[in-house]
N, C-alpha and C positions, 0 to 999 in steps of 0.2 A: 504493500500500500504506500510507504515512503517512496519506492520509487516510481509511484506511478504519481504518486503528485507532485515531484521535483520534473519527471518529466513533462506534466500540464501545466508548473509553474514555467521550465525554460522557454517549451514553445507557444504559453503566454506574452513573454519576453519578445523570443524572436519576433511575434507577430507583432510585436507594440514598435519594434527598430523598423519593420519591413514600414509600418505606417509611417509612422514620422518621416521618414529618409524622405531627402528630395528625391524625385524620379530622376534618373541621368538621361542625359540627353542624346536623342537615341542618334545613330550610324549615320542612317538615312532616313529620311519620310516614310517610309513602307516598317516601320519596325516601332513606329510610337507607341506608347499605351498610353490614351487620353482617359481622363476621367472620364466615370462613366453616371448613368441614370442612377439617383438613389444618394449616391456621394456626398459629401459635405465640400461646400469650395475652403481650397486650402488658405493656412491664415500664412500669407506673401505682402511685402511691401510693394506698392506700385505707385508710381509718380503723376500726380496731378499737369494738368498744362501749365498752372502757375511755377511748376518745379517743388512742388510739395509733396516730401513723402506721405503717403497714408496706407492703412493696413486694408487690405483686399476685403473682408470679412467686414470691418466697419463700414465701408461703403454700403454693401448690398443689406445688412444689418436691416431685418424688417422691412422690407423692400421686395418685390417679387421684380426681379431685373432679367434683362435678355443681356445677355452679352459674347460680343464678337471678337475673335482673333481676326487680325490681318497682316501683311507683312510690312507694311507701309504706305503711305502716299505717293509714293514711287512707284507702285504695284499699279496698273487701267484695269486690271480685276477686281482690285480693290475696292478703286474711285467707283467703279461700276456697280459695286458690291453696297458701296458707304451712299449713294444716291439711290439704291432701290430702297436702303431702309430708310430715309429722310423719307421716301413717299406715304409710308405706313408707321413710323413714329408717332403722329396722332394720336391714328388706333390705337397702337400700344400704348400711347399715355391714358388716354381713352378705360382702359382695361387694370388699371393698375402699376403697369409696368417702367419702370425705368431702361434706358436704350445706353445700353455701353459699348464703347468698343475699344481696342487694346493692340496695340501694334510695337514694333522695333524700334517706331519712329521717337526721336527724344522733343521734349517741351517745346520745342521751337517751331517743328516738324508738325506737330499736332494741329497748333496755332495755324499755321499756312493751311492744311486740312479743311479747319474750319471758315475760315475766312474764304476760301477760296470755292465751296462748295455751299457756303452758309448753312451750316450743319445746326439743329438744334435739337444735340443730344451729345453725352460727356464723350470726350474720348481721353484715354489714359496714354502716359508712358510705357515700355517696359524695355526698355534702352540697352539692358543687360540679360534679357530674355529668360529673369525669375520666375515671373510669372508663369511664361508658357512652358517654362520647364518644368516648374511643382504642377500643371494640370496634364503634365503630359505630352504636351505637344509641340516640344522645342525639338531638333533635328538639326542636325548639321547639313550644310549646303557642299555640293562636290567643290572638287580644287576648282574646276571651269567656271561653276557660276558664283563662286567664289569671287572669283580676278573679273569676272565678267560684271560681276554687279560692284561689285567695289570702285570699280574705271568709270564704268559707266553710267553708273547711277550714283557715284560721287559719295557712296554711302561711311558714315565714318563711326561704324559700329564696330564696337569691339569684337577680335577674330578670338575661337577659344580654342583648345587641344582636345582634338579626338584621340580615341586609343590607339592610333599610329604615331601621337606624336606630331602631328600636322594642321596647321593653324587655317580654322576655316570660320566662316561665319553661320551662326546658329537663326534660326529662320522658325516660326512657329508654323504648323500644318493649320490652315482656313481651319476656323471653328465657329458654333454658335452654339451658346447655353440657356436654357431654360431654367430658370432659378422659381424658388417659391419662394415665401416671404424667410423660412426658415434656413433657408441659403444650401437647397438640398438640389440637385439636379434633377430637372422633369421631363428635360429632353437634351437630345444633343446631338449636332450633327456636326461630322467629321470627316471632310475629303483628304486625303493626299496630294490627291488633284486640285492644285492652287486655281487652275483655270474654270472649275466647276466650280458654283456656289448654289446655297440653300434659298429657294423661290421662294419670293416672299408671303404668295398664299399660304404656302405648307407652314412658314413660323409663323402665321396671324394664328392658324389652327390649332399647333402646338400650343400657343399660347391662352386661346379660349380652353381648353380642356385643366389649365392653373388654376386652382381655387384660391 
């Protein structure tokens, strides 16, 4: 009996290190584990457009929020992405909901976002790709579009070391969350495929079905 409860106590243990642990960020896009329905959103620092740190968890805090991963304002997928939901933002305010969205892009980056597409709804920092890496969905980018978007898109995000050793830039996989007021996931939809996004009927729906 003692050692079956030192055994229940360890792999008590283990499971409570496997929780907490940030998730590492995975290889490539195809090998993420995103949070999934059910979940709790992890408690992560993420930066305001004023440049103010705040804690992810007080944000949505009694709040039933949608929130969006993207990779930038740099991204026409994006822009394309961040004006379907400016159309049905309303609704969603309409419903309860608060409209976030969260990218690579730092405070500055945001700013120009907003202004330039007249956005009314928050968008966050996540500069250092904390964020999408405790929900899962940070990924390294290859050495090509590494150099390729670094030149070309003038991007001046910190490059980080994969397991070879080799300095690449981390990129979050397109996401969209469905939060309840409890800050528990209700839905969620998660391409690899940066160039597909989630239609804004199917999240108006998702989001009717929120209590």
């Amino acid at each position: 009996m003692k050692f079956m409860h030192k055994l229940i106590t360890a792999a008590m243990a283990l499971l409570f290190i496997v929780t907490v642990q940030a998730k590492p960020i995975a290889e490539d896009v195809n090998m993420i584990r995103p949070l999934l329905n059910g979940q709790q959103a992890p408690e992560v620092m993420v930066t305001t457009v004023a440049g103010k740190e705040v804690n992810l968890q007080d944000v949505l805090s009694g709040k039933k929020t949608i929130l969006f991963f993207y990779r930038g304002g740099w991204c026409p997928f994006c822009n394309t992405q961040m004006g379907q939901l400016k159309k049905i933002s309303g609704r969603l305010n309409g419903m309860g909901f608060q409209l976030i969205g969260i990218s690579t892009d730092a405070p500055a980056g945001l700013k120009e976002s907003i202004k330039e597409r007249d956005l009314d709804y928050t968008l966050l920092s996540d500069f250092n790709s904390q964020v999408s890496q405790s929900f899962g969905l940070a990924y390294f980018a290859s050495q090509k579009t590494t150099e390729r978007y670094m030149s070309k898109m003038k991007l001046d995000n910190p490059l980080q070391k994969n397991q070879q050793g080799q300095e690449r830039l981390v990129l979050p996989a397109p996401a969209v969350y469905v939060f309840d007021a409890k800050g528990l996931v209700q839905f969620n939809y998660v391409n690899p495929n940066f160039r597909v996004r989630l239609d804004e009927e199917l999240l108006l729906k998702a989001a009717e079905l929120v209590k």
